[in-house]
DRENNUTOR-696756 format. One line per field, with one value per residue: residue number from 1; residue in three letters; chain; x, y, z of N, C-alpha, C, O, CB in turn. Coordinates in steps of 0.2 Angstrom, whole numbers, padded with zeros to 4 digits. Glycine has a CB too. Layout:
N
pos NUM  ... $
code ALA  ... $
unit A  ... $
n_u X  ... $
n_v Y  ... $
n_w Z  ... $
ca_u X  ... $
ca_v Y  ... $
ca_w Z  ... $
c_u X  ... $
c_v Y  ... $
c_w Z  ... $
o_u X  ... $
o_v Y  ... $
o_w Z  ... $
cb_u X  ... $
cb_v Y  ... $
cb_w Z  ... $
***
This chain:
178
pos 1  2  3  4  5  6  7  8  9  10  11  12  13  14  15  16  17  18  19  20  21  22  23  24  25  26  27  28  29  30  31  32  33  34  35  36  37  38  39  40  41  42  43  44  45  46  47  48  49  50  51  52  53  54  55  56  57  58  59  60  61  62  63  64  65  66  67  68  69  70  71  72  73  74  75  76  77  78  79  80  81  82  83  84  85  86  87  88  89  90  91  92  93  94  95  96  97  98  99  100  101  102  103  104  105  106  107  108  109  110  111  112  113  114  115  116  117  118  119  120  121  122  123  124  125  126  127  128  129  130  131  132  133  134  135  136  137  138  139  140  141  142  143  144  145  146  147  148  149  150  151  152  153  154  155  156  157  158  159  160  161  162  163  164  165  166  167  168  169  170  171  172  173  174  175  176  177  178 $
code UNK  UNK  UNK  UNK  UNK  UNK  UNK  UNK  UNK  UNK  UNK  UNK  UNK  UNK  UNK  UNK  UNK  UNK  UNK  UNK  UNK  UNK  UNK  UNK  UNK  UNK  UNK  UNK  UNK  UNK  UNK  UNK  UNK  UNK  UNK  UNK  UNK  UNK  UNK  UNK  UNK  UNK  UNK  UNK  UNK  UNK  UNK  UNK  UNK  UNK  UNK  UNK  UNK  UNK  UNK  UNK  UNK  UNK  UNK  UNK  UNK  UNK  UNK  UNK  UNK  UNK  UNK  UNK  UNK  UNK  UNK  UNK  UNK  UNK  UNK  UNK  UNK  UNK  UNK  UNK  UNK  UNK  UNK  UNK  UNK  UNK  UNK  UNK  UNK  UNK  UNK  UNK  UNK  UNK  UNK  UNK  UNK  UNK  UNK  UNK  UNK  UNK  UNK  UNK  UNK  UNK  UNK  UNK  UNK  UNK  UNK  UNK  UNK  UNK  UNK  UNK  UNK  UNK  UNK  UNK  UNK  UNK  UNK  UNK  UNK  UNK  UNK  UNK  UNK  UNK  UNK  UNK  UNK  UNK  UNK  UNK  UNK  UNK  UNK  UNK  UNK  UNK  UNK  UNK  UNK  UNK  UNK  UNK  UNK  UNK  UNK  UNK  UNK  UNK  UNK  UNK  UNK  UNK  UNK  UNK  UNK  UNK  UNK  UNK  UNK  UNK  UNK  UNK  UNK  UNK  UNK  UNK  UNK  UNK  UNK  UNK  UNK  UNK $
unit A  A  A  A  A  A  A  A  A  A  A  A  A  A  A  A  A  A  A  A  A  A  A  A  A  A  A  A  A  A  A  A  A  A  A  A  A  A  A  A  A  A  A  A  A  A  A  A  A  A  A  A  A  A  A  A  A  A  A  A  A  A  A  A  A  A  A  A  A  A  A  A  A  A  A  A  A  A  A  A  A  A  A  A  A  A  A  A  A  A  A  A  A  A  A  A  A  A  A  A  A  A  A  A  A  A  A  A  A  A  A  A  A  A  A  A  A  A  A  A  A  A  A  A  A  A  A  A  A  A  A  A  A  A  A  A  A  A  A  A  A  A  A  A  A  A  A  A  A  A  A  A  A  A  A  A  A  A  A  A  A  A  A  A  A  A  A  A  A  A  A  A  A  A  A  A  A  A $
n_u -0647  -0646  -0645  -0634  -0626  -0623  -0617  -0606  -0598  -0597  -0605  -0620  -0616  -0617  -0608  -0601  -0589  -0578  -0570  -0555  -0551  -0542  -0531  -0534  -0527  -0527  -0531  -0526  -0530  -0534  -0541  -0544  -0543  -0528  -0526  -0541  -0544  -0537  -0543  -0546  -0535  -0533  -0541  -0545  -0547  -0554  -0557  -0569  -0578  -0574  -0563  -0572  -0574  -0586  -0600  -0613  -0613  -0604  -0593  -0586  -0575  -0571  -0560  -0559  -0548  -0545  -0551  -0553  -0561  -0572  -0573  -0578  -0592  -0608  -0615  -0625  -0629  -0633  -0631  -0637  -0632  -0627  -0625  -0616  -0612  -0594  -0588  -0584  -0587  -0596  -0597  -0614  -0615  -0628  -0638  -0649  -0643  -0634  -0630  -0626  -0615  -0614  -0610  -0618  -0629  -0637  -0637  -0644  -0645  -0653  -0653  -0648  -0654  -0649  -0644  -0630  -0618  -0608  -0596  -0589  -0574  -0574  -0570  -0557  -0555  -0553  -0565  -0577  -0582  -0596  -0598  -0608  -0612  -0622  -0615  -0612  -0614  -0611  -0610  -0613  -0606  -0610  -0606  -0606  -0601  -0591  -0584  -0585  -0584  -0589  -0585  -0591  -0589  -0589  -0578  -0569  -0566  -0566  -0561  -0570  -0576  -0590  -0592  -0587  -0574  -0559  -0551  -0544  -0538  -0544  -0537  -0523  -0519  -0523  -0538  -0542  -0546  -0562 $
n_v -0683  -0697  -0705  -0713  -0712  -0697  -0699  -0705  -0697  -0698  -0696  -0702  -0712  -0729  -0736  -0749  -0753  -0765  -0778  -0783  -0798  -0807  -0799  -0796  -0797  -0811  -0818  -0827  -0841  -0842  -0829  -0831  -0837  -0842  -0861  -0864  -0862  -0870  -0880  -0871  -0868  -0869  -0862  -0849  -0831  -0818  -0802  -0795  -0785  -0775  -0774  -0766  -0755  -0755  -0751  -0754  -0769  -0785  -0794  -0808  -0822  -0835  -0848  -0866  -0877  -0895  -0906  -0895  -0883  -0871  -0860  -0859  -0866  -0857  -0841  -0827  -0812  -0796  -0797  -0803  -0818  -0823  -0837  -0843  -0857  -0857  -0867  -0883  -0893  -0894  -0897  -0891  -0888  -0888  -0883  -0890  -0902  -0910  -0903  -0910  -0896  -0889  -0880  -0868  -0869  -0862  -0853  -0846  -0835  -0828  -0814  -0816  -0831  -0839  -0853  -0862  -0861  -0869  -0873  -0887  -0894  -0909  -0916  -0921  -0910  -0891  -0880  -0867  -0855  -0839  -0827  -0815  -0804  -0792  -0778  -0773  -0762  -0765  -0780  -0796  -0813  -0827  -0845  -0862  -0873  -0870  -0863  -0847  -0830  -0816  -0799  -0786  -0767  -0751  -0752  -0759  -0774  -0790  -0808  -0815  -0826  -0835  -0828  -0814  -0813  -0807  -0814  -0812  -0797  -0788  -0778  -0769  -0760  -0754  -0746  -0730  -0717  -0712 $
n_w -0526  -0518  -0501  -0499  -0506  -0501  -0493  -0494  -0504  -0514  -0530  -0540  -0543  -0533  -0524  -0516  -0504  -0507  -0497  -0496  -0491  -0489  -0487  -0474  -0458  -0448  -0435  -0420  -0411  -0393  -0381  -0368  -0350  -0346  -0346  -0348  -0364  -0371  -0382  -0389  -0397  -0410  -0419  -0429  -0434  -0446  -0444  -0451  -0450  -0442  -0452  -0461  -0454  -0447  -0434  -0427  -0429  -0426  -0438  -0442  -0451  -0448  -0446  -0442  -0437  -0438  -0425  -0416  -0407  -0409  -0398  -0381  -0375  -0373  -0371  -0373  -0363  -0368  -0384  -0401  -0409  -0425  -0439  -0453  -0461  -0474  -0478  -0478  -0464  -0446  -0429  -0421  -0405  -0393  -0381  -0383  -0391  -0404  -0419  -0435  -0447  -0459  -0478  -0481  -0472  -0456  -0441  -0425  -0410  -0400  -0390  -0372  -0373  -0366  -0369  -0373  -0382  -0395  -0408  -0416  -0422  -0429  -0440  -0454  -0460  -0464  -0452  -0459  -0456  -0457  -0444  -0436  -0426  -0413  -0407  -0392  -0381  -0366  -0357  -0354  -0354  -0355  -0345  -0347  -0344  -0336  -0324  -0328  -0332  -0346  -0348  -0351  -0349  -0342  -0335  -0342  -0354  -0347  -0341  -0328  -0315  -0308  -0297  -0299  -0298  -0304  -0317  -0329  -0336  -0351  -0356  -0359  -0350  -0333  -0333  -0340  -0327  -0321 $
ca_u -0642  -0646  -0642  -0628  -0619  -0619  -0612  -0598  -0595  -0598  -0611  -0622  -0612  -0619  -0601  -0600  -0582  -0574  -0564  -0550  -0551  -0534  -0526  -0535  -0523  -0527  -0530  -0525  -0528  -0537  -0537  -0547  -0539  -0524  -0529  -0547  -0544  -0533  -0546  -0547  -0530  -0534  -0545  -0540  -0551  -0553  -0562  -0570  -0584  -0568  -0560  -0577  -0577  -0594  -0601  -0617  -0612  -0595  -0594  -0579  -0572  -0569  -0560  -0560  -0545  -0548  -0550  -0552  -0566  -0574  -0575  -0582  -0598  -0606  -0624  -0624  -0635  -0634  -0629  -0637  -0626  -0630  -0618  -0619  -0606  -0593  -0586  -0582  -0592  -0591  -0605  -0614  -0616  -0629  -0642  -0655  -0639  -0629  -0632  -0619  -0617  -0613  -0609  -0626  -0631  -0636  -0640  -0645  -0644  -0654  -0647  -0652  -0658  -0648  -0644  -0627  -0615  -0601  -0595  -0582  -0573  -0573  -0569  -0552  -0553  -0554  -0573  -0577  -0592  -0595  -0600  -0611  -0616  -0621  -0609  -0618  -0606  -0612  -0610  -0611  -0605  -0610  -0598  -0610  -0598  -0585  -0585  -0581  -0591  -0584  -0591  -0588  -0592  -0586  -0573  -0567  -0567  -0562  -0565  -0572  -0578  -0598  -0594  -0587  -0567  -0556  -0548  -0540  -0541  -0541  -0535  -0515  -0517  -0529  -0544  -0543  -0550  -0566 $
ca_v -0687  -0702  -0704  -0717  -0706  -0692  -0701  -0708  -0691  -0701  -0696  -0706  -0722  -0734  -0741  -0753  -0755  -0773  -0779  -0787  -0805  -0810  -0792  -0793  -0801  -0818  -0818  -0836  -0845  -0839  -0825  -0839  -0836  -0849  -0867  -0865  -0861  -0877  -0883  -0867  -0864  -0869  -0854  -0843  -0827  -0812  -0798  -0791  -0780  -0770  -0771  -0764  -0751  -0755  -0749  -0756  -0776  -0786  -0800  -0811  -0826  -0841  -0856  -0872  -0883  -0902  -0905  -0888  -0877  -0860  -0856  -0861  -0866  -0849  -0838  -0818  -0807  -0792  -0798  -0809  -0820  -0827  -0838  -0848  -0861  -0854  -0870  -0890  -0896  -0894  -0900  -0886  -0891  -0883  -0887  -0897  -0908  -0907  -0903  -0907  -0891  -0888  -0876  -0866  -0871  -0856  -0854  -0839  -0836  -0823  -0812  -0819  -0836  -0847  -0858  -0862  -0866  -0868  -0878  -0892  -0899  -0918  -0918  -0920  -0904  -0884  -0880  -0859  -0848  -0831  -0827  -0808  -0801  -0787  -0774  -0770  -0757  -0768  -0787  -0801  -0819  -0834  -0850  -0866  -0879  -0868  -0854  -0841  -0826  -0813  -0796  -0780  -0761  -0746  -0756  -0763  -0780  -0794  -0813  -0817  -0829  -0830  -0823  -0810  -0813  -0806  -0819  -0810  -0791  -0788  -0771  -0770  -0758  -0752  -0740  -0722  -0714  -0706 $
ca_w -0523  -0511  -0495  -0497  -0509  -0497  -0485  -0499  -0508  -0523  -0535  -0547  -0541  -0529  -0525  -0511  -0503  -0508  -0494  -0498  -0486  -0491  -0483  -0465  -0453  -0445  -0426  -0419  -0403  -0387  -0375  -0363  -0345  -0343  -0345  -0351  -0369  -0377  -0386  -0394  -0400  -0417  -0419  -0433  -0437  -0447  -0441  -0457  -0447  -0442  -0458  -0464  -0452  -0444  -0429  -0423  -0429  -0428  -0441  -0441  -0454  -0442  -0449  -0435  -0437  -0437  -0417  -0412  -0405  -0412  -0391  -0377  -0376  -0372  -0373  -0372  -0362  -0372  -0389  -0404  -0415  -0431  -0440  -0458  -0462  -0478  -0480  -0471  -0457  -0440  -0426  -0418  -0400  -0388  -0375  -0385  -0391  -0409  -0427  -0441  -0451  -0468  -0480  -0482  -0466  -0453  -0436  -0424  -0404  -0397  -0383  -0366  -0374  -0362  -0376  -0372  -0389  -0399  -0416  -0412  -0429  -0429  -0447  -0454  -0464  -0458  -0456  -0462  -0455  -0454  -0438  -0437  -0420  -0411  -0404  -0387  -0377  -0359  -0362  -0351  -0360  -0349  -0351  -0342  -0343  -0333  -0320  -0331  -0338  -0348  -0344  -0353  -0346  -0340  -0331  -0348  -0353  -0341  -0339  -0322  -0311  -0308  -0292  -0299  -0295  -0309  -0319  -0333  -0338  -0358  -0357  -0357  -0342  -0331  -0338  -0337  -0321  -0323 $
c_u -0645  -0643  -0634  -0623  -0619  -0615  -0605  -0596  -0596  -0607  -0614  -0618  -0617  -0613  -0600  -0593  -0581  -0568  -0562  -0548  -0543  -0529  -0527  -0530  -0526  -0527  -0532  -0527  -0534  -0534  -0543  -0540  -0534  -0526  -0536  -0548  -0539  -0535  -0547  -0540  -0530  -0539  -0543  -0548  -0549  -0557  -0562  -0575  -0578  -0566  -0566  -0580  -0585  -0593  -0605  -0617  -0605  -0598  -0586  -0579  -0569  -0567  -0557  -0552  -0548  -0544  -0552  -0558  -0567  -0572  -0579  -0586  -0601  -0614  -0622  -0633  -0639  -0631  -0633  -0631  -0629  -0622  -0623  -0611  -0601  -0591  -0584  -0586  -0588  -0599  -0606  -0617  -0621  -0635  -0646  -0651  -0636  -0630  -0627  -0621  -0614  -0614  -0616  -0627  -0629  -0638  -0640  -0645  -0646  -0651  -0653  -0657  -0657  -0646  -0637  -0623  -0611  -0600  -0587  -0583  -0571  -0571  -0561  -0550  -0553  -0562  -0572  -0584  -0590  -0600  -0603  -0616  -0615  -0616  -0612  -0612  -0606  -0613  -0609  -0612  -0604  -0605  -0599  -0607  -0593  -0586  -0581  -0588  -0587  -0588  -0587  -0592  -0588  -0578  -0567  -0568  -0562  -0566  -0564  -0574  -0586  -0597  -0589  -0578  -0566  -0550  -0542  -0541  -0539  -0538  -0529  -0513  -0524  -0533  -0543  -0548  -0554  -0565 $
c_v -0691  -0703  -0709  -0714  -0701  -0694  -0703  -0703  -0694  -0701  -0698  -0710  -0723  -0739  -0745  -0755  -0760  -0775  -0784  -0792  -0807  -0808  -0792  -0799  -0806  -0818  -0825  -0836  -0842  -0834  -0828  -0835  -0844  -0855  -0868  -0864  -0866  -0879  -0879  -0865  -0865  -0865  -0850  -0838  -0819  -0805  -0794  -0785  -0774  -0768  -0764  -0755  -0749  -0755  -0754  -0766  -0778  -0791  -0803  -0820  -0829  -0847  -0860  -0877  -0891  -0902  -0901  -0887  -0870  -0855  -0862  -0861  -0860  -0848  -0832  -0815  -0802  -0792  -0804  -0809  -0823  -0830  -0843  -0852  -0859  -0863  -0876  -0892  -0895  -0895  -0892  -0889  -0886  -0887  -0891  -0903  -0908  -0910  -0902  -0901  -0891  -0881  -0874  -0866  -0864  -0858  -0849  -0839  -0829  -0821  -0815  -0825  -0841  -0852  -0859  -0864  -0866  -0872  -0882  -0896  -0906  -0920  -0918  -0913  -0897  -0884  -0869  -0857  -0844  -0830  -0817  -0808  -0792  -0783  -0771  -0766  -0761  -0776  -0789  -0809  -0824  -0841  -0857  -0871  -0878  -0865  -0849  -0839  -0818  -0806  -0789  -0773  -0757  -0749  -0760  -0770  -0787  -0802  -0812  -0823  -0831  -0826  -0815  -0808  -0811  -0810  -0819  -0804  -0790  -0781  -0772  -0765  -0754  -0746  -0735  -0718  -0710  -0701 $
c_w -0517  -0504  -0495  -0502  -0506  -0495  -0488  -0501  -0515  -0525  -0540  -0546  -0536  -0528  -0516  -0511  -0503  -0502  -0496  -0491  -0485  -0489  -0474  -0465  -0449  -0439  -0425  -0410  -0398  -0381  -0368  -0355  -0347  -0343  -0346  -0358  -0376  -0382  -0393  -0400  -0409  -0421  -0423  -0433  -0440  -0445  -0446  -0453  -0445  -0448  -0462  -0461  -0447  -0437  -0425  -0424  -0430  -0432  -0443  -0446  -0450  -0445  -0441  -0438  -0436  -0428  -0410  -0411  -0409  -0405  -0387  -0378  -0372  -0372  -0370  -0369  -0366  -0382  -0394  -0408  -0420  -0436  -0448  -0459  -0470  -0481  -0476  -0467  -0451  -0436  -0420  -0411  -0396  -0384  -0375  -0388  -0396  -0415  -0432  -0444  -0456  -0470  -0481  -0475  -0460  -0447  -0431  -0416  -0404  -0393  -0376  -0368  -0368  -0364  -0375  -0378  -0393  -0403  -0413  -0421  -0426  -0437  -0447  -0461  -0460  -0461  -0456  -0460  -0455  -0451  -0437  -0430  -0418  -0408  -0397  -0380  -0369  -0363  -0354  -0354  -0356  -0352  -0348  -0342  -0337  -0330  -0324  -0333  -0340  -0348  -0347  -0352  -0346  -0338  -0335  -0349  -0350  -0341  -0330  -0321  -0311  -0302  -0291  -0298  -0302  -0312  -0324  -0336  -0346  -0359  -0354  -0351  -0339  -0336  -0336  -0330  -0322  -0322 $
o_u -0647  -0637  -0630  -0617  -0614  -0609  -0599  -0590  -0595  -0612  -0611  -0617  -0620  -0613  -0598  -0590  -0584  -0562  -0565  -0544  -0539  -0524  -0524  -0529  -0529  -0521  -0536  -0526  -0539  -0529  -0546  -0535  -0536  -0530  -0538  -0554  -0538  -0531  -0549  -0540  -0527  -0541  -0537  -0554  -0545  -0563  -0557  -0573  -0579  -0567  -0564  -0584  -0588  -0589  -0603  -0620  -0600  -0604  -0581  -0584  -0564  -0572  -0555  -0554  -0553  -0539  -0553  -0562  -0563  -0571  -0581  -0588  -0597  -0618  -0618  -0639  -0645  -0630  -0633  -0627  -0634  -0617  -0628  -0605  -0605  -0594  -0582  -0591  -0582  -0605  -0602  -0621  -0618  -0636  -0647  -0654  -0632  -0631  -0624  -0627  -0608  -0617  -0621  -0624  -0623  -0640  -0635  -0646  -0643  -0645  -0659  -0663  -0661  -0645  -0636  -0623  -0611  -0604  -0582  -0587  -0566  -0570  -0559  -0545  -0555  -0564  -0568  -0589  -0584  -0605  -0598  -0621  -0611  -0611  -0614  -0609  -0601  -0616  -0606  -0617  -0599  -0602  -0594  -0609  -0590  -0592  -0575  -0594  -0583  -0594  -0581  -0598  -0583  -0573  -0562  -0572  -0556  -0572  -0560  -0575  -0590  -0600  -0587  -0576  -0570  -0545  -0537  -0546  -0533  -0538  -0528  -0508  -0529  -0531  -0542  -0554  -0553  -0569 $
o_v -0689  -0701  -0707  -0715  -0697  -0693  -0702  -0702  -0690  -0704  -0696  -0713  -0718  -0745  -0742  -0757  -0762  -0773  -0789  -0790  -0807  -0811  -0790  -0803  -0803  -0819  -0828  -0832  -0839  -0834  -0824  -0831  -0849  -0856  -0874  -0866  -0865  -0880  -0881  -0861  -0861  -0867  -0848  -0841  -0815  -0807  -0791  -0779  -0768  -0762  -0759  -0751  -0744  -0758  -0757  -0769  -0774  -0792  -0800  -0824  -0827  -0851  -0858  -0881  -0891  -0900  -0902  -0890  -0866  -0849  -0867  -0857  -0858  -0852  -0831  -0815  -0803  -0787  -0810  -0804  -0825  -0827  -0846  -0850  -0860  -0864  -0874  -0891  -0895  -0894  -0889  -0893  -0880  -0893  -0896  -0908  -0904  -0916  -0896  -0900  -0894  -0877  -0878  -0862  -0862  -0863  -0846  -0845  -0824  -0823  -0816  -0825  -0846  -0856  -0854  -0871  -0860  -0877  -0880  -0899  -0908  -0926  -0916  -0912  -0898  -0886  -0866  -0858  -0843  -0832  -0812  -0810  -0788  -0786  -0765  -0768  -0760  -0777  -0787  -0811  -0826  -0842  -0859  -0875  -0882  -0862  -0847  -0841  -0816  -0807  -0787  -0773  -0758  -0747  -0764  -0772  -0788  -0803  -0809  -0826  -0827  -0820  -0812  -0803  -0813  -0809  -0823  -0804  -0791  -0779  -0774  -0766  -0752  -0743  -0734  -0718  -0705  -0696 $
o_w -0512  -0502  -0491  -0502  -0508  -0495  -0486  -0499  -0520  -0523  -0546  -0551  -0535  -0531  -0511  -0516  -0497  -0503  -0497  -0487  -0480  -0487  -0470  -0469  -0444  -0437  -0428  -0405  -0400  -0378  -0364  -0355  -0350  -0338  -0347  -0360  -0382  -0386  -0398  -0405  -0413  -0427  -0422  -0432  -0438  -0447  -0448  -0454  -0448  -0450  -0464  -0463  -0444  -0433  -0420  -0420  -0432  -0432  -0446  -0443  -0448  -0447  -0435  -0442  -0432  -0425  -0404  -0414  -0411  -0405  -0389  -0382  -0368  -0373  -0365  -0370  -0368  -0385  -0392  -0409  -0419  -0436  -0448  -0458  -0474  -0487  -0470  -0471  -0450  -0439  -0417  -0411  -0394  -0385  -0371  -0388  -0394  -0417  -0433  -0444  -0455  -0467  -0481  -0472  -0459  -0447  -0432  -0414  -0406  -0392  -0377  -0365  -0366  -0360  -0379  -0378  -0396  -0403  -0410  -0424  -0422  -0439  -0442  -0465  -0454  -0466  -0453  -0463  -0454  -0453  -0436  -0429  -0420  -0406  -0397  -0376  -0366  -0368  -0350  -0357  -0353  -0357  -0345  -0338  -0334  -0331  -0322  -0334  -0336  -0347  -0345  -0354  -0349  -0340  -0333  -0345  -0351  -0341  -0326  -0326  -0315  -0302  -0286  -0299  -0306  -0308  -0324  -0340  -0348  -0365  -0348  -0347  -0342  -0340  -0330  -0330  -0325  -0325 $
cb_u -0636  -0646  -0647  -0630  -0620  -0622  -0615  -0599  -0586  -0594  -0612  -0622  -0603  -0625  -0592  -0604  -0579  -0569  -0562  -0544  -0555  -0532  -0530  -0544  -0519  -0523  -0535  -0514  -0518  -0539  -0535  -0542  -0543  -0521  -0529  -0551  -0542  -0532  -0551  -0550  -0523  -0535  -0546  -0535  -0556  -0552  -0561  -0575  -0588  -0562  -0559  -0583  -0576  -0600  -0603  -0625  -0616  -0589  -0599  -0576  -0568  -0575  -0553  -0571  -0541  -0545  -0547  -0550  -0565  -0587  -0581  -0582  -0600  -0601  -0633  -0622  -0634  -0631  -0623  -0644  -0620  -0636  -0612  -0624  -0609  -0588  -0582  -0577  -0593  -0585  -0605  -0617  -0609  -0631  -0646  -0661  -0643  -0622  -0637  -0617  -0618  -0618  -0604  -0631  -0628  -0640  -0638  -0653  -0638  -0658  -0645  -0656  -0657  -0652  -0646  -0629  -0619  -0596  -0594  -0583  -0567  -0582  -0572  -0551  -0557  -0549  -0582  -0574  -0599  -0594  -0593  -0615  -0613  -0626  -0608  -0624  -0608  -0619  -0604  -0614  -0599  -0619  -0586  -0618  -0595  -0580  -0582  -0574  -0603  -0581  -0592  -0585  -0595  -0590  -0578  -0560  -0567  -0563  -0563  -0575  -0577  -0605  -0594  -0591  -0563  -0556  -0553  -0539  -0539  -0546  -0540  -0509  -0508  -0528  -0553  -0547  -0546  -0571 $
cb_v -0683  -0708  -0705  -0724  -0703  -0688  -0709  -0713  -0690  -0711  -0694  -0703  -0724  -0736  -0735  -0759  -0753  -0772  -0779  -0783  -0812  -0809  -0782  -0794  -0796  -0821  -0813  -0840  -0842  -0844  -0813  -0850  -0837  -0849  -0868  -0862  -0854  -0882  -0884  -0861  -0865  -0876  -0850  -0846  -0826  -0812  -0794  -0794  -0784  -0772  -0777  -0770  -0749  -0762  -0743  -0752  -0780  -0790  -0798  -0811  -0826  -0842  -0857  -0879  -0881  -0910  -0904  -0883  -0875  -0858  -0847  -0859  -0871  -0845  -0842  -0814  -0803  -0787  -0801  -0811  -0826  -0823  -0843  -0844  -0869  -0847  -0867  -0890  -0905  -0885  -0911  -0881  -0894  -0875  -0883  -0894  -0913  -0909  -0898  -0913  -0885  -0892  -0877  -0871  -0877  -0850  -0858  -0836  -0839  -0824  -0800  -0813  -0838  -0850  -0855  -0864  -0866  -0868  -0871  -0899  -0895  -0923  -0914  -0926  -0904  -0874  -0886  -0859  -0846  -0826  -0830  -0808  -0805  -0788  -0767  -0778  -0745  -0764  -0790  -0801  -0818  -0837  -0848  -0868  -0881  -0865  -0853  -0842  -0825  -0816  -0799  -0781  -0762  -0743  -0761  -0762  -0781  -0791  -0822  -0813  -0826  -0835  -0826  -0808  -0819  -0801  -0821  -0814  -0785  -0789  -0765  -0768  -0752  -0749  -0740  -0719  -0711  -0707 $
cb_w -0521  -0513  -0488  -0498  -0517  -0491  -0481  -0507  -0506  -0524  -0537  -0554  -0537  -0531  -0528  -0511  -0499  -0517  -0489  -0500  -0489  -0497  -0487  -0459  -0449  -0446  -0420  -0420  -0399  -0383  -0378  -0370  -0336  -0338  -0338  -0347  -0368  -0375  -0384  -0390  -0397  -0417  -0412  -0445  -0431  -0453  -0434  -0464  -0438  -0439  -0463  -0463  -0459  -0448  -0429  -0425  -0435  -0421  -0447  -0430  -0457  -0437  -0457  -0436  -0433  -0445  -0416  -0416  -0398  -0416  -0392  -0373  -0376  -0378  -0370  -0383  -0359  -0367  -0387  -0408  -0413  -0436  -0432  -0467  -0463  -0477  -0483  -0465  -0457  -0439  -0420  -0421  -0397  -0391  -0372  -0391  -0391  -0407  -0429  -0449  -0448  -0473  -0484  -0486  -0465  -0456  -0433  -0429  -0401  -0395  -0381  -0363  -0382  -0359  -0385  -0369  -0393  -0395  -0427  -0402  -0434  -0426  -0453  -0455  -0471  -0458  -0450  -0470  -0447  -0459  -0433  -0445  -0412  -0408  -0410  -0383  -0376  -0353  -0369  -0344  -0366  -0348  -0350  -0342  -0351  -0336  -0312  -0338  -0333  -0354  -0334  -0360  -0340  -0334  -0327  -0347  -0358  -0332  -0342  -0319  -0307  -0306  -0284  -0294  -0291  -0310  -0321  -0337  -0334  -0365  -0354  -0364  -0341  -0323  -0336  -0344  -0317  -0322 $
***
């Protein structure tokens, strides 16, 4: 028996679980502090990496509305992203300047590249990636156009400041006391 049928319980298959796209639920809009996230509200995503159960990568269905932002423009310490286009156009904007993308069309961000970047739809249709990063239990998520940076630890996840002020906490109430 191979190891991926231990792990399944199923023998002599090799069955890969099918999710069903259709069934995840839709997350809209921004959780952006107040006032820096407008551009984004036209933001839909499915979080398959959850659906899927997976631990060490997220990967999330991102459609762009015509107008809209995918996010802030942005770059990760502890985190790569990689993203390919599913469907539409949408320009990917970052430090060295901006490349229409298209369906096929891939593009990859180291952690700690500095690379600042995000996809802004200028079309009049929705544009569609799927967007696949690391899961890194300590993160900090720079934002160079804004003072913001988003910063997840022991402490839970929070935007802040650069210097550190807390701006908005994502946890509906404080962390457990060690």
């Amino acid at each position: 028996m191979g190891h991926f049928e231990r792990d399944c319980g199923v023998e002599g298959k090799n069955i890969m679980p099918k999710i069903d796209v259709a069934k995840i639920a839709e997350v809209s809009g921004s959780f952006y502090p107040e006032g820096l996230g407008d551009a984004c509200l036209g933001r839909h995503w499915k979080q398959l990496g959850d659906a899927a159960g997976l631990t060490q990568f997220g990967a999330n269905l991102v459609r762009v509305e015509p107008g809209a932002w995918s996010s802030l423009r942005h770059w990760h310490e502890e985190e790569d992203e990689f993203l390919i286009m599913v469907s539409g156009e949408l320009v990917l904007i970052e430090d060295d300047g901006e490349s229409l993308m298209r369906a096929g069309d891939c593009a990859g961000f180291r952690r700690q590249s500095g690379n600042g970047h995000h996809l802004v739809n200028r079309s009049t249709q929705d544009g569609v990636f799927l967007v696949v990063g690391s899961r890194a239990k300590r993160e900090r998520c720079h934002y160079p156009d804004v003072d913001l940076v988003f910063v997840e630890d022991e402490k839970g996840p929070r935007y802040t400041r650069r210097s550190g002020e807390i701006l908005r906490s994502l946890w509906p109430e404080p962390p457990p006391a060690s």
